[in-house]
Every structure is written in C-alpha cells, then in structure tokens.
N, C-alpha and C positions, 0 to 999 in steps of 0.2 A: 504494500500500500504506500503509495507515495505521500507520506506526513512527515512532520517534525514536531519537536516537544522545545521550547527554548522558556529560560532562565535566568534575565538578566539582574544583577544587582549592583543599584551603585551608592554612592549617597547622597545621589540627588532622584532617583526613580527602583523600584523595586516591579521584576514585569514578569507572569510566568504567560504563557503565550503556549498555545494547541492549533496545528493546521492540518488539513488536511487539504488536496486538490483536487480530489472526487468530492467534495461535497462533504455532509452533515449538520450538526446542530451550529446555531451561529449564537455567542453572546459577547460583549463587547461592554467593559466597567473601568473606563478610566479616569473617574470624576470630574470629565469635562462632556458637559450631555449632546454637546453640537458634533465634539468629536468622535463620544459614543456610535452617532447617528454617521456618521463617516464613516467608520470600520465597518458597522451593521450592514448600509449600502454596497461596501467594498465586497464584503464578504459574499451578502445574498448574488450580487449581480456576474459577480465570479464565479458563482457557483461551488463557492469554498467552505468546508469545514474550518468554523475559527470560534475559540474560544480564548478571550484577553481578559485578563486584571492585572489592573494598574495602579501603581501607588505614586503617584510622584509629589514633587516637593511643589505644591498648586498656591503656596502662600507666595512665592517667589514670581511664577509665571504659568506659562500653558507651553513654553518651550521645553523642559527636558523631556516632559511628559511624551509631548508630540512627537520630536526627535527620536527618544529613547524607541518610544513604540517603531518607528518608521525602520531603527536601526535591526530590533529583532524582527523584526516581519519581514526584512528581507532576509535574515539571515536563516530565520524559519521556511522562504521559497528556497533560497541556496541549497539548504540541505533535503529538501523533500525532492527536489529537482537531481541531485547526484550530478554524474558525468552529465549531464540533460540529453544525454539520447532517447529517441526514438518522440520528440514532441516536433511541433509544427514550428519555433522557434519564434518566429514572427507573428505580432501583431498590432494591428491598428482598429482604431474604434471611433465614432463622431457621437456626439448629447448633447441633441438640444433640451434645456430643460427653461421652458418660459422663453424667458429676452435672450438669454444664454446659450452660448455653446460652447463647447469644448472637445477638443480633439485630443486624441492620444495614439502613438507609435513608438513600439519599442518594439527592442529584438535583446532576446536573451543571450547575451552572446558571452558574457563574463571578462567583458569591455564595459564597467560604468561611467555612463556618462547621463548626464542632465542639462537638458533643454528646458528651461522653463518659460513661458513668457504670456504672465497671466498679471494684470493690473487688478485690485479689489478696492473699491470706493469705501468700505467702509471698513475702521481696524479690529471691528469684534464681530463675532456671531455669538452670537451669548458669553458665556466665560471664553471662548474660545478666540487666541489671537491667527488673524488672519493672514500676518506674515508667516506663520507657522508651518503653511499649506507646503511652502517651497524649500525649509530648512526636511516637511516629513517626505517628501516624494526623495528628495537627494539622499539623505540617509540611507532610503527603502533601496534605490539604483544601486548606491554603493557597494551594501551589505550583501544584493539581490546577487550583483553581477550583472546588470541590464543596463541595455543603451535606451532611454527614454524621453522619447519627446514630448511634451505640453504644452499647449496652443489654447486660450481661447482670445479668439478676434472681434468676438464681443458679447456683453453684456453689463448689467445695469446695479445686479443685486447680488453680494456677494455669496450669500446662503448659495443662492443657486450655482452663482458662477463656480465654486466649489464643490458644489455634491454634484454636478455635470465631471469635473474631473475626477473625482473619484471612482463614479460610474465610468466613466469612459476609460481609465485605467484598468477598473475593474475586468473590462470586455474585452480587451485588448488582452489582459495577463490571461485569460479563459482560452483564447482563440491562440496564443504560444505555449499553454503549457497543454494541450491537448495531444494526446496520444496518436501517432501515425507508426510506430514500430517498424520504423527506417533508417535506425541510426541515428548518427550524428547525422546533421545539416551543416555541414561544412566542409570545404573544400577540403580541410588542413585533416577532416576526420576529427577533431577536436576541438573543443570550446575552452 
C-alpha cells in the first residue's frame, strides 16, 4: 500500500501526520480552522487518505504551523511515493472557484522547485495568514521532490483564490501519483 506515517517535533510545532494515496478517512486539526478547511479540500479532492494533528506555537503566528505541516506532507508523499515508478508523473489541473482561478502543474521528478505567483488582497482568512499559502506549497515541493507550478491570473477574494489552489494542486498531485505500472518515466530510468 502506498502510505507513510511521519512524526515531526520541534519546538516550535509538534505534527504526527497519516497518508495514504489510495484514499481513506480524511481529518485535519491544526488549530487554524481556515487551514483545517485547506488540508480537508486537499485531501478529499486528491483522493487521499490523511489524517493530521497539529500542535504549533499559534500565540506567535500561523507560520511554523503552516510551514511545519507543508514540510511533512511532503515528506509523507516522498516516502509513500519510493523510487516513484510505475505513476503517471505529471500533472496539471485548472479551478475556477467564483471570480477565481487557479492553475496548477507539476511533475514529480525529485527536482524541487516552486513557481509561485498568486497576489491575495487580503492578509487573513480567519486566524489564518495568507502569506503562509507560499512559504506551505515550497516546503510541500521541497520535502515532496516536485517541480510545481502556481498560477492564479485572477481573482478578487482570497478565501477563494486559495482553496482554488489547493484544489487545483490537489488534482494535479491525483493525476501524477496515479498508477500506470511502467516504470520509471524517465529517460535516465531514474528520478
């Protein structure tokens, strides 16, 4: 079964974190309710088994929390993923949601890199800070091994403009990590 168990502690966040890539229960508790609402979409629209709890130091900010999580969740696809043979490796995904859209393209190639290039009008979504969006996607890349792109070229309300990329990432990681049992995809044979 393609999952991971990760365990992160530090002394600014305490994270234990369950995936799976086929799917299962989803619950998401990291005392940021907007971000809650971010992993929950991530999860459902990925199609992914995840269970998160999160402890982080929320009197300070909404960054280690964000960060921390983005950091094992990639590190939790790293390892469910292996050598990443036999997936589709690439993908891309468009969400509109309302005034919003958002694009997303990556390829798991274990080359991280991040594109980001998404402006938000406003600095909160509830407790949640909204520069945070770009510090948790780089992390996720880092940790993941993935090349991913971020695009929205417009919208008005950052709630959206944000759960548009999530989604869209979410779709995009669904249609790479998916099963063709062909190997590597790569010239080299290796990733």
């Amino acid at each position: 079964m393609r999952s991971a168990k990760i365990e992160r502690n530090t002394k600014e966040t305490q994270i234990k974190l369950s995936l799976s890539l086929d799917g299962g229960e989803v619950d998401a508790s990291t005392g940021i309710g907007f971000f809650d609402h971010m992993m929950t979409a991530f999860a459902i629209h990925g199609g992914f088994g995840l269970n998160l709890s999160v402890k982080g130091d929320l009197e300070v900010d909404t960054h280690h929390t964000v960060e921390d999580t983005g950091i094992a969740l990639g590190q939790a696809f790293a390892e469910a993923l292996g050598d990443k043979s036999g997936i589709e490796r690439y993908g891309s995904f468009y969400i509109p949601m309302d005034e919003a859209l958002a694009f997303c393209s990556l390829d798991i190639s274990n080359r991280p890199f991040l594109v980001f290039d998404a402006i938000f009008n406003e600095e909160r979504c509830g407790d949640y800070e909204t520069c945070c969006t770009e510090e948790f996607f780089r992390a996720f890349a880092v940790n993941a091994g993935i090349t991913l792109h971020i695009n929205v070229p417009y919208g008005s309300n950052s709630h959206h403009q944000i759960e548009a990329i999530f989604k869209a990432v979410a779709h995009a990681m669904k249609t790479a990590v998916k099963e063709n049992n062909n190997g590597v995809l790569s010239t080299k044979g290796v990733l």
